[in-house]
C-alpha positions in Angstrom: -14.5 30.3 -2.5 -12.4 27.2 -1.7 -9.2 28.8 -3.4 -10.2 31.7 -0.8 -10.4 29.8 2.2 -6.8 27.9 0.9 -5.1 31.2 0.3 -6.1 31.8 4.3 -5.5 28.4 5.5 -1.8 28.7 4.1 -1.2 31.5 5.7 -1.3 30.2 9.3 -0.5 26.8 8.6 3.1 27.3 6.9 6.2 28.9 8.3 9.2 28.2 5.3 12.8 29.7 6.5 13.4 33.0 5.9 15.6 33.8 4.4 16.5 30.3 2.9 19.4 28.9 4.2 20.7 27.6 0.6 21.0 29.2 -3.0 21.4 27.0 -6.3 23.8 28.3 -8.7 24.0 26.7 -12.3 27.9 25.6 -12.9 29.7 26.0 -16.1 28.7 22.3 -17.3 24.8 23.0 -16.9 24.9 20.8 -13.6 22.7 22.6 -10.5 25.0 23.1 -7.3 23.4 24.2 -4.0 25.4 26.2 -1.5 24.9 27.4 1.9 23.5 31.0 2.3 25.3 31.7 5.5 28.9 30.2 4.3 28.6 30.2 0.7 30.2 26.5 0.5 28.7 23.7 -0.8 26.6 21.3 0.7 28.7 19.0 -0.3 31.6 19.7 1.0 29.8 20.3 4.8 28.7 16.2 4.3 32.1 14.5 3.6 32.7 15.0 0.1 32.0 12.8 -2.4 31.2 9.1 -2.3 33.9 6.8 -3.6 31.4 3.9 -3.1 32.2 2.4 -0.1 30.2 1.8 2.8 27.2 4.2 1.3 28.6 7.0 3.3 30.2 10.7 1.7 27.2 12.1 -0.6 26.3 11.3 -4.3 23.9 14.7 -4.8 22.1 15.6 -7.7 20.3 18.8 -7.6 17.3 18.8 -9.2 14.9 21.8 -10.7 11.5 20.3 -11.4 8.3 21.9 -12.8 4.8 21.4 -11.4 1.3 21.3 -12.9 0.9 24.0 -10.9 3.6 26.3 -12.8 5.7 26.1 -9.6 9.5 25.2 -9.9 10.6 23.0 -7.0 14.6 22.1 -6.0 14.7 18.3 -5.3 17.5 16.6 -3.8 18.5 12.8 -4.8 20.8 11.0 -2.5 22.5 7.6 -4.1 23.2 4.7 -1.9 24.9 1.9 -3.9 23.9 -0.5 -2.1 20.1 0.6 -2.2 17.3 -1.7 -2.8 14.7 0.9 -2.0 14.6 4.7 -2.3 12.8 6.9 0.2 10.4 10.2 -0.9 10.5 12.4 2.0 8.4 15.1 2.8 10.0 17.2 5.3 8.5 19.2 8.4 6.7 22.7 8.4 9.6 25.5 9.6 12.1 23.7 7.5 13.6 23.4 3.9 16.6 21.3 2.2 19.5 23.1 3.8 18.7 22.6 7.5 17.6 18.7 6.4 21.0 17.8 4.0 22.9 16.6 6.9 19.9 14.3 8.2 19.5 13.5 4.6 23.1 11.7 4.2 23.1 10.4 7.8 19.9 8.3 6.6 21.0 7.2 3.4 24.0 5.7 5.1 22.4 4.1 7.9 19.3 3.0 6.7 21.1 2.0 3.1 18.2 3.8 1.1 18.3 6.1 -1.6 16.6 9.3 -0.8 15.0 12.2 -2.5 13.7 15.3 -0.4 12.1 18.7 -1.8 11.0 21.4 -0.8 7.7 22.6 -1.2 6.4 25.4 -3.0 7.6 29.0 -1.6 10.1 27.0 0.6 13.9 27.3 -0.2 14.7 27.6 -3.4 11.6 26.2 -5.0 9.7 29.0 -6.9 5.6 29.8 -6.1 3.2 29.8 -2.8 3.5 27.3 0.2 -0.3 25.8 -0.5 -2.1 22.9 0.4 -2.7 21.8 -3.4 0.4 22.9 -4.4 2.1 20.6 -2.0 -0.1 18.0 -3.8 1.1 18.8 -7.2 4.7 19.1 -6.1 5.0 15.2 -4.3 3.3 14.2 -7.4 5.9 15.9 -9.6 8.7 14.4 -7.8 7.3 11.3 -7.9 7.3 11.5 -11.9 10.8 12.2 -11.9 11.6 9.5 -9.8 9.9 7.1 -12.3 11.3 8.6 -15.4 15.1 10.0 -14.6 15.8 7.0 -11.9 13.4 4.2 -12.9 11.9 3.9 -9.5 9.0 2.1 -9.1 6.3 2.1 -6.6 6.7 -1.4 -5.7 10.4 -0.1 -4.7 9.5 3.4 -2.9 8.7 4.1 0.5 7.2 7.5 1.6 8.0 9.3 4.0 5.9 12.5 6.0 7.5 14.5 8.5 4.7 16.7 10.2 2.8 18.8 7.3 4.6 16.5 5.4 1.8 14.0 6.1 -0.4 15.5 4.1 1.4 15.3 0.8 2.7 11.8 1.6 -1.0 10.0 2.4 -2.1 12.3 -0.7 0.2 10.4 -2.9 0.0 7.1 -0.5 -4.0 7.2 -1.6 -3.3 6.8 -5.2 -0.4 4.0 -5.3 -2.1 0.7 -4.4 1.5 -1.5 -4.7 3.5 1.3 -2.5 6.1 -1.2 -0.8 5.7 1.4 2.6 4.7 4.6 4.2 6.1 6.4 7.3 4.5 9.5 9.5 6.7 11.1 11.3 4.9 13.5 13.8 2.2 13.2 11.6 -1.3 15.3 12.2 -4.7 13.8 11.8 -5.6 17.5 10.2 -4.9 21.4 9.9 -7.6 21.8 12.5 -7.6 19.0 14.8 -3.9 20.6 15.7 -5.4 23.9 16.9 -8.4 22.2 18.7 -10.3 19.1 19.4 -12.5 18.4 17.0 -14.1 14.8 15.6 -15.8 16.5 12.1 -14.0 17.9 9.2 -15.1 21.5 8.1 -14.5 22.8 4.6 -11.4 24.7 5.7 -9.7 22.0 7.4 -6.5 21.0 5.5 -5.1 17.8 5.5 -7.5 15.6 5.9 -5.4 12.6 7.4 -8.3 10.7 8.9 -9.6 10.3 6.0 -7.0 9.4 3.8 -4.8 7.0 5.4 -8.0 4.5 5.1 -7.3 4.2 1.7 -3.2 3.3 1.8 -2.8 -0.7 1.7 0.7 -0.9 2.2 2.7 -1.3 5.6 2.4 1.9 7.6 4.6 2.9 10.4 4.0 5.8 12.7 6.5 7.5 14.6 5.5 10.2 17.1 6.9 11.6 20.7 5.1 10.8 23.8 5.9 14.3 24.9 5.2 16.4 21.7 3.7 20.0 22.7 3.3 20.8 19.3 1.0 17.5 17.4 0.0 15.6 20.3 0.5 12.1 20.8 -3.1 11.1 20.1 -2.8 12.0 16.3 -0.3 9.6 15.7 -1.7 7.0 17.4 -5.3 7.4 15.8 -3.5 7.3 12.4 -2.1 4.2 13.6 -5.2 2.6 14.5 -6.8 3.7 11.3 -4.1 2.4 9.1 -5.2 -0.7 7.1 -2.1 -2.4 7.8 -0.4 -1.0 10.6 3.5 -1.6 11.5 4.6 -2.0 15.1 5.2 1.8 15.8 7.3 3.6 17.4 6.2 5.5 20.6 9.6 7.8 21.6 9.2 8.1 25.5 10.0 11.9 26.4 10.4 12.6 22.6 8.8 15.7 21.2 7.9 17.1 18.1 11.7 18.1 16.2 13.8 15.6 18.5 12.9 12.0 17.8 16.6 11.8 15.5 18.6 12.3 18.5 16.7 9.1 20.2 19.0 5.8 19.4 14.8 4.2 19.3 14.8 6.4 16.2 17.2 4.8 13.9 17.0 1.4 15.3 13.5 0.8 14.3 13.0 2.6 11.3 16.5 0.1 10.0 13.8 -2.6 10.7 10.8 -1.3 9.1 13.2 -0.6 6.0 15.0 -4.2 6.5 11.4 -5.7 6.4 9.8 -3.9 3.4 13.3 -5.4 1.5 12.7 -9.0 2.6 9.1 -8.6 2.1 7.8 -10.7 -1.1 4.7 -10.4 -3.3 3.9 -13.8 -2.1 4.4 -12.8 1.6 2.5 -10.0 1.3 -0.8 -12.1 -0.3 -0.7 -14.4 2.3 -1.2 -11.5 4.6 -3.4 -10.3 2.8 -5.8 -13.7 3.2 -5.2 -13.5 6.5 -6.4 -10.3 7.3 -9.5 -11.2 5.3 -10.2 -14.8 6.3 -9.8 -16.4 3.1 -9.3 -20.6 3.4 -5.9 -21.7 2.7 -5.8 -23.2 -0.8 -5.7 -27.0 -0.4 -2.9 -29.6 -2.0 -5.3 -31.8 -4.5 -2.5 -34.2 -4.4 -2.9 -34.9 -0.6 -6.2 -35.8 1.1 -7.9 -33.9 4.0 -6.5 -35.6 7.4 -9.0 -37.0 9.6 -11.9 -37.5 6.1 -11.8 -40.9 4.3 -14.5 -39.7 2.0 -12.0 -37.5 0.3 -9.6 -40.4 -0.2 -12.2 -42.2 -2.7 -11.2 -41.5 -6.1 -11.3 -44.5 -8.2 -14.3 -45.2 -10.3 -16.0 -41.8 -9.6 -18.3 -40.4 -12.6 -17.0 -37.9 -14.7 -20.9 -36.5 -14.9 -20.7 -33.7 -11.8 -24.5 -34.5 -11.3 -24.0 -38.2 -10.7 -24.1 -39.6 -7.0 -20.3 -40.2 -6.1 -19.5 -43.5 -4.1 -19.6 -43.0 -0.6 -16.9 -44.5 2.2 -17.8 -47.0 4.4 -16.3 -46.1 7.5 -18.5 -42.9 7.2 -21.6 -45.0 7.6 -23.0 -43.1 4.2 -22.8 -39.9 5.5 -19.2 -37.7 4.6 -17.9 -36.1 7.5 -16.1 -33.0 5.2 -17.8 -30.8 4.3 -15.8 -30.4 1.0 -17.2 -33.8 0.1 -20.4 -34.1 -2.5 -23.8 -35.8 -0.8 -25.7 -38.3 -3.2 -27.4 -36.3 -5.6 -30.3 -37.5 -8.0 -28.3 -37.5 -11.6 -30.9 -34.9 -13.6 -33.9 -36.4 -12.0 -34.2 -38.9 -14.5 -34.4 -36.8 -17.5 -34.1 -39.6 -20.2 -32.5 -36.8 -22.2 -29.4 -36.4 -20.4 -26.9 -38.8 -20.8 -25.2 -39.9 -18.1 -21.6 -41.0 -17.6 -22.9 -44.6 -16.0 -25.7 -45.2 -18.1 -25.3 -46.9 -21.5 -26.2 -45.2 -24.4 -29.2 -45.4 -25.6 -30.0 -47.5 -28.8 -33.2 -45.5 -29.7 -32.9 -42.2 -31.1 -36.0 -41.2 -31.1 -36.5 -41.7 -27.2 -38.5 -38.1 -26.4 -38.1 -36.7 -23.1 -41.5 -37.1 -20.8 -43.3 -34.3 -20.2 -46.0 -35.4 -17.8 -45.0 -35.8 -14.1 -47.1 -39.0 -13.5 -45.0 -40.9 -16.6 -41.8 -40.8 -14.4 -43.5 -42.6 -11.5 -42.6 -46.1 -12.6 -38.9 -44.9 -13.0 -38.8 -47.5 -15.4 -35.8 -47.4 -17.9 -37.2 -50.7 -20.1 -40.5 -49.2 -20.7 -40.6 -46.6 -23.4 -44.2 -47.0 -24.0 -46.6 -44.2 -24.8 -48.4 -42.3 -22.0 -52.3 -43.1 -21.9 -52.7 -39.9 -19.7 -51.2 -37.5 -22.5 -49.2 -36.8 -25.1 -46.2 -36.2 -23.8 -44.5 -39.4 -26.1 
């Protein structure tokens, strides 16, 4: 029944190019080239040619044919930036494939200085198999694989990004990589449904589940979306945003709709700082946030005292014995002001068994502990006569 209702979910909810607007043809040294359908010229060639290395600009492509769980066969492109620190998964729009995205594609890597690796989705493009909503699953999960085994990249090093129905596949994989350095939503939607109408419960046809979702991705998460977009509307983006666990200042375009927001100069600007931060971002920094967020006490310096407490700043002649009363300052008038600091505790209530760290040892070995409440009344440490009352001795 659920493959059913998938099978008719997909069928109004994706709309890939037809026909596709690239081929791949294999070239004589095994390498995969992709070429305009229209033209019959290389991508390539349309971008600038190839990158000599300076400046990040030109295009370094590799074209990529990778296989899914699924049996599907997807066409990835990978983008090299030299002077990348991070690399960029993006998952592109609904009416859309690789061909009509390759010059965005090479206009980010240069600006942004990012590596970048787009696909397209089952039954879009070139890719092989049916535009689905678990296929899209399986085919973000693949290229993420490839990413980690042909190019080394690492999830602390990646940032996802989700262009419309590519939200889906993007918080999908967001949910399962708790050291992601970054996630953006582009035009994201908080569901299949919740696009077509107004509705605040998911039904077992609704695709996409968003709202649910992005509650479980920890890292930064910036959300782009067009004040003006008649296709998602605004309020999807912003509930994501207020959902997100750790939400990045978005980025509301003013008149922007829903395939525009590159042409905005807002655009490129603040998705270079969102990438500039997750760079200079730290584990460290990203703990401390963390503490704050949750309210945990800063860890204190044991080598410095507490300002304001003198009870803190007694340390000589204290009892190794944690039980023992601790000497107590003076100007506190007996009573510690911090509430770090130890009260005067009764050291073991007098068990004569327990030696303590300020009381000699004792010289009798054979010193039993008293049982009977009434023999400790004297508190007597000299007498270590028998009880008349039992036979505790």
């Amino acid at each position: 029944m659920g493959c059913v209702i998938s099978n008719l979910s997909a069928k109004f909810a994706f709309f890939p190019p037809q026909p596709p607007t690239y081929q791949i043809k294999k070239q004589e040294d095994g390498k995969l080239n992709a070429i305009y359908t229209s033209s019959s010229m290389p991508l390539t060639s349309a971008a600038g040619g190839v990158d000599d290395g300076g400046g990040g600009g030109g295009c370094s492509l590799d074209v990529l044919s990778i296989c899914t769980k699924r049996g599907s066969k997807i066409v990835a492109f990978y983008l090299r930036n030299p002077y990348a620190k991070l690399t960029v998964l993006y998952s592109h729009g609904n009416a859309a494939d690789l061909g009509q995205l390759f010059d965005l594609f090479v206009q980010l890597k240069a600006n942004l200085r990012v590596n970048l690796m787009g696909y397209d989705y089952s039954g879009y493009g070139a890719s092989t198999g049916k535009p689905t909503e678990l296929n899209t699953y399986a085919d973000i999960e693949a290229v993420y694989e490839c990413l980690q085994t042909e190019y080394g990249v690492s999830q602390e090093d990646l940032i996802l990004y989700g262009q419309s129905v590519g939200s889906g596949p993007t918080l999908h994989l967001a949910s399962k990589l708790p050291r992601l350095r970054g996630v953006v939503l582009h035009s994201a939607i908080l569901s299949g449904l919740r696009v077509v109408c107004h509705v605040n419960c998911s039904f077992c046809f609704d695709i996409y589940r968003n709202v649910n979702k992005i509650r479980k991705v920890k890292c930064p998460t910036l959300v782009i979306h067009g004040t003006e977009d008649d296709v998602v509307n605004w309020l999807h983006g912003n509930k994501l945003w207020m959902l997100a666990k750790d939400p990045y200042e978005p980025l509301w375009v003013k008149g922007g709709g829903h395939c525009n927001l590159e042409l905005y100069p807002d655009y490129i600007r603040h998705l270079y700082k969102f990438i500039y931060d997750m760079e200079t971002m730290t584990t460290k920094t990203r703990l401390t946030k963390i503490k704050q967020k949750l309210g945990l006490p800063k860890k204190s310096n044991p080598g410095k005292s507490t300002a304001g407490c003198y009870c803190c700043c007694i340390k000589v002649g204290q009892p190794s014995c944690p039980r023992c009363p601790k000497p107590r300052c003076t100007k506190c008038f007996g009573r510690p002001k911090c509430p770090n600091c130890l009260r005067l505790r009764c050291c073991c209530c007098f068990n004569w068994n327990y030696r303590c760290c300020w009381w000699p040892k004792r010289k009798h070995a054979d010193v039993k502990l008293l049982k009977c409440p009434s023999c400790l009344k004297c508190r007597c440490f000299s007498c270590l006569g028998k009880c008349g009352k039992c036979s505790c001795c």
